[in-house]
N, C-alpha and C positions, 0 to 999 in steps of 0.2 A: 504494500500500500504506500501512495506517496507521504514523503513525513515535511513538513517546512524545514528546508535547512538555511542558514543564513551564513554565509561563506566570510562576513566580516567585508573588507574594502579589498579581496579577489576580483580582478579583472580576464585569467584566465579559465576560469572555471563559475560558471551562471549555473548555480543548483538552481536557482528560482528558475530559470528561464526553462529549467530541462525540466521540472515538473510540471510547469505551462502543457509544456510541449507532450510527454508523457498522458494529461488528462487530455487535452486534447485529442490525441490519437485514439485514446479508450473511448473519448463520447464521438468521435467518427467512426466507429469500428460498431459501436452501440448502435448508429444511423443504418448503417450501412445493415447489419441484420435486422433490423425491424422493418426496414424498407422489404428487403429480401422474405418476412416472413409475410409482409400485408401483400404484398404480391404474390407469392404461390398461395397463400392461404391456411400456410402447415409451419408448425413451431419446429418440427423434426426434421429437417430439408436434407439431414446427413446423418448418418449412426454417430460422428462426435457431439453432434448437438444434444441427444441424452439417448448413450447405449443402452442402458436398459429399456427406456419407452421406445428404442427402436425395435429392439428383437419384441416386446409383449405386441406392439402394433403391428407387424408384420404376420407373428404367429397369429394374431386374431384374423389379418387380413384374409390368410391360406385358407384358417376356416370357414373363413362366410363364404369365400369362392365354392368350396367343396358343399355348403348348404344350398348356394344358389342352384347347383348342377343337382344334385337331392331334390331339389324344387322343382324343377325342369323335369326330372323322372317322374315326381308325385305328379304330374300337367299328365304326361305321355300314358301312365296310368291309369288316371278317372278317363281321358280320352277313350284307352280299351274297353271299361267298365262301362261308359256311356253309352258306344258305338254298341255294343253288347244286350246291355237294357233295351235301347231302341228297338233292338231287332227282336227279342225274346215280346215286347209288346208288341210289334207286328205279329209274331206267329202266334199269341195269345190270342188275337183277332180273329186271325185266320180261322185258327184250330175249333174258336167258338162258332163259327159261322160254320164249319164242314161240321161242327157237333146240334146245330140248330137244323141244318140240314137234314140229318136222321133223325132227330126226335120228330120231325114233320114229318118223315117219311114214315114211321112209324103208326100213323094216323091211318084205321082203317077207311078213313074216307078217300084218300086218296087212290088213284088206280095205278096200274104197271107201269104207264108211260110215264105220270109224274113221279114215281121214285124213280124213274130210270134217268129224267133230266134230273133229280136232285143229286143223283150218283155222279153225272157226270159235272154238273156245276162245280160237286163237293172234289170232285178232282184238280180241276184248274185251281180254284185253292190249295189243293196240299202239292201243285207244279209250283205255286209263288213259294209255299213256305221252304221249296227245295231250293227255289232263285234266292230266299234275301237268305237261307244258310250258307248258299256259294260267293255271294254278295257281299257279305259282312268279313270285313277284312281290314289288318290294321300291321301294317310293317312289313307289307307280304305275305301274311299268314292269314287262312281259315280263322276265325275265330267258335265257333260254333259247331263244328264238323267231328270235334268230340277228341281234338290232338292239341291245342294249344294249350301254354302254360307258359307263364314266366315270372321273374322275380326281377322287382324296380330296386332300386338304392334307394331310400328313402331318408339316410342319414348315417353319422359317423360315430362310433365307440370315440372314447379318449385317444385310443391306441390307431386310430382311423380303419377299424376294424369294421366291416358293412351291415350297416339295421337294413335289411331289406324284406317287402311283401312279397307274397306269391298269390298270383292269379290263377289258379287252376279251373282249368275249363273242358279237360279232359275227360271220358267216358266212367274211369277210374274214383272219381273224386266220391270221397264219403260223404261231403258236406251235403253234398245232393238228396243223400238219402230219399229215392227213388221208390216207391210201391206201388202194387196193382194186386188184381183177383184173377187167379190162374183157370185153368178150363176148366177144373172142377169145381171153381169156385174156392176157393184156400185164397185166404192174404197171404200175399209174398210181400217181399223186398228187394230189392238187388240196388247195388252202384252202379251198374252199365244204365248210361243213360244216353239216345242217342236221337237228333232230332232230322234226320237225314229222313225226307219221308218219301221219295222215289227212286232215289239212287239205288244201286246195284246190292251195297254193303251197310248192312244194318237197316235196311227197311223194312225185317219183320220183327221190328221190336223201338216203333214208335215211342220216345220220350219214353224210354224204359220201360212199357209196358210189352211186355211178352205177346210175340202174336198179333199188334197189331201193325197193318199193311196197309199204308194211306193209298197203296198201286190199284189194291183191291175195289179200290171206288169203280174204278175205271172197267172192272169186268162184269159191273153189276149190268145184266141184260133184261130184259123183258123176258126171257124164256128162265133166267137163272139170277134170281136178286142177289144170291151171294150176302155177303156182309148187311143189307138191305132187306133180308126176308123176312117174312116174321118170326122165325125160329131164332134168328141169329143178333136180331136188330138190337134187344134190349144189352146183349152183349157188347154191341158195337159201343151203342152209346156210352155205356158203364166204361169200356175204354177209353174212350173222348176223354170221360171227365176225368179218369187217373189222369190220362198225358196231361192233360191240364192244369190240374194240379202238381204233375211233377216239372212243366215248365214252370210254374211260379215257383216252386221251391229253389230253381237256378235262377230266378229271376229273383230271389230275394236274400240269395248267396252273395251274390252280385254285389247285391242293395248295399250289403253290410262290407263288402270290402271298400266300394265306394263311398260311405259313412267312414272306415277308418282313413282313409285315402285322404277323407276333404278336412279330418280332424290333422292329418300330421301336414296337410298341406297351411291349416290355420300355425300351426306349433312352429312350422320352416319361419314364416312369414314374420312370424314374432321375434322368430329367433334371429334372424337376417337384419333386422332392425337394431334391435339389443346390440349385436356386432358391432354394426355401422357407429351406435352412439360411443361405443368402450373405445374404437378406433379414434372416433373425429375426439373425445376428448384429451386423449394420449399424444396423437399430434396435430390437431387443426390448432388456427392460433385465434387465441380472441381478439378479436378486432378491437373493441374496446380498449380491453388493455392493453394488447400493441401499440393503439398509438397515443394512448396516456403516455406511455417510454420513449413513444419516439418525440413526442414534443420535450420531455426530459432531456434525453442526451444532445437535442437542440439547441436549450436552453444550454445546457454544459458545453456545448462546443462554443456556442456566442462567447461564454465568460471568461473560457480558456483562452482563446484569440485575443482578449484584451487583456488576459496576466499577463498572457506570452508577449504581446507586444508593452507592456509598462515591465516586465522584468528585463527587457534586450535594453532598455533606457537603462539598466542603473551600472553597467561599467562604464559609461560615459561620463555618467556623472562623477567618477572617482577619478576619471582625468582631469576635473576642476582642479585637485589638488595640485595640480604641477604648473598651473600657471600663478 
């Protein structure tokens, strides 16, 4: 720190002048960073400006980046869940309208002709519900076709070790827990659940119910009502209504992964924020206070500039002595 020293009547050595000059240079130096901070905006401009609030701001920076991309998963994953929903309420539509189908059809008032158009109406229905299962697609993949599954990053351990969900949309999946009434009449269960309803593979076993064949609309004749008769109708529909119910049950599987989805996509959002504040306090600079300083070292350079110049006056004055 400077000390006042008083050299006595020295002409070769001006301590006053060199401590002018020394405060000086600190309140230019004072300027000169405060300018520097109101301009970038950040007190931290270099890891010497305060190493430790460099490395804590940095490592928080790494992490919100790695929340943001977390964030961006949890987007791409309600996306699937959505794209998913949407489609399972089309084929809920469908599936009721090919099940309102046969319950008319069912009606002895009706004659052969009109179950034979309701059969095949109830067809062109279960051709859309085979279109929006080929339809529904997301990253290049089937969604519904009874093979997709994946897992989002949804966030990071301490150790950056991966929180991730899994979407499981697979034939396999227990969650679905699938049931129907077999040919003899027995409640079942099964996990295969599969909504492919005219395709080649797994179409005799509609939305997991066993047995039934949405193709079978299509053979119902006037000579041979098939799935349409009267022996077999009350059958049919009893079908309907499992598949029905076993599409909601994936449709409300769905629900709840997309409920946890929109809950950690709230918890990112919070978090990302929280971040952003621990950062900007560590190294944004306050404006305020910056330039409360920089009018200070202002002031200190004005004052220094006129020690400096009244301390360069006083060897001169000690040459009075010689005249």
């Amino acid at each position: 720190m400077p000390v006042a020293i008083s050299n006595g009547g020295r002409i070769r050595t001006n301590s006053a002048a060199e401590n002018a000059y020394n405060a000086l240079m600190q309140s230019t130096k004072s300027i000169s960073k405060s300018q520097l901070n109101i301009s970038t905006g950040k007190k931290i401009n270099a890891a010497s400006d305060d190493v430790s609030g460099y490395i804590t701001s940095r490592s928080l920076s790494s992490r919100n980046g790695s929340l943001k991309q977390a964030l961006n998963s949890v987007g791409d994953a309600k996306n699937v869940t959505a794209i998913a929903q949407d489609a399972l309420d089309n084929i809920n539509s469908l599936l009721s309208d090919i099940k309102d189908a046969a319950a008319t059809a069912s009606s002895a008032a009706l004659g052969t002709d009109e179950k034979v158009a309701l059969a095949k109406g109830a067809f062109r229905m279960a051709q859309q519900i085979q279109t929006v299962v080929d339809s529904t697609v997301f990253g290049g993949k089937q969604l519904l076709d009874g093979t997709f599954s994946g897992d989002w990053t949804v966030g990071y351990k301490a150790n950056n070790t991966l929180l991730t969900i899994g979407i499981d949309l697979t034939t396999s999946n227990a969650d679905f827990n699938t049931s129907f009434y077999d040919a003899s009449g027995n409640f079942q269960s099964t996990n295969s659940f599969d909504i492919k309803s005219i395709s080649n593979t797994g179409a005799a076993n509609f939305a997991g119910v066993s047995g039934l064949n949405l193709k079978n609309l299509n053979s119902v004749e006037a000579t041979d009502l098939d799935i349409f008769s009267t022996e077999n109708i009350k059958t049919t529909i009893q079908s309907l209504t499992f598949a029905l119910n076993n599409i909601n049950k994936v449709a409300s599987y769905i629900g709840g992964v997309e409920n946890r989805l929109s809950s950690q996509d709230d918890l990112l959002t919070s978090q990302i924020t929280n971040y952003n504040a621990a950062i900007s306090r560590i190294e944004d600079t306050d404006m305020a206070e910056e330039q409360l300083s920089l009018v200070k070292a202002q002031f200190l350079q004005s004052s220094s500039l006129t020690s400096l110049s009244q301390a360069n006056q006083n060897p001169s004055s000690f040459l009075q002595l010689f005249r």
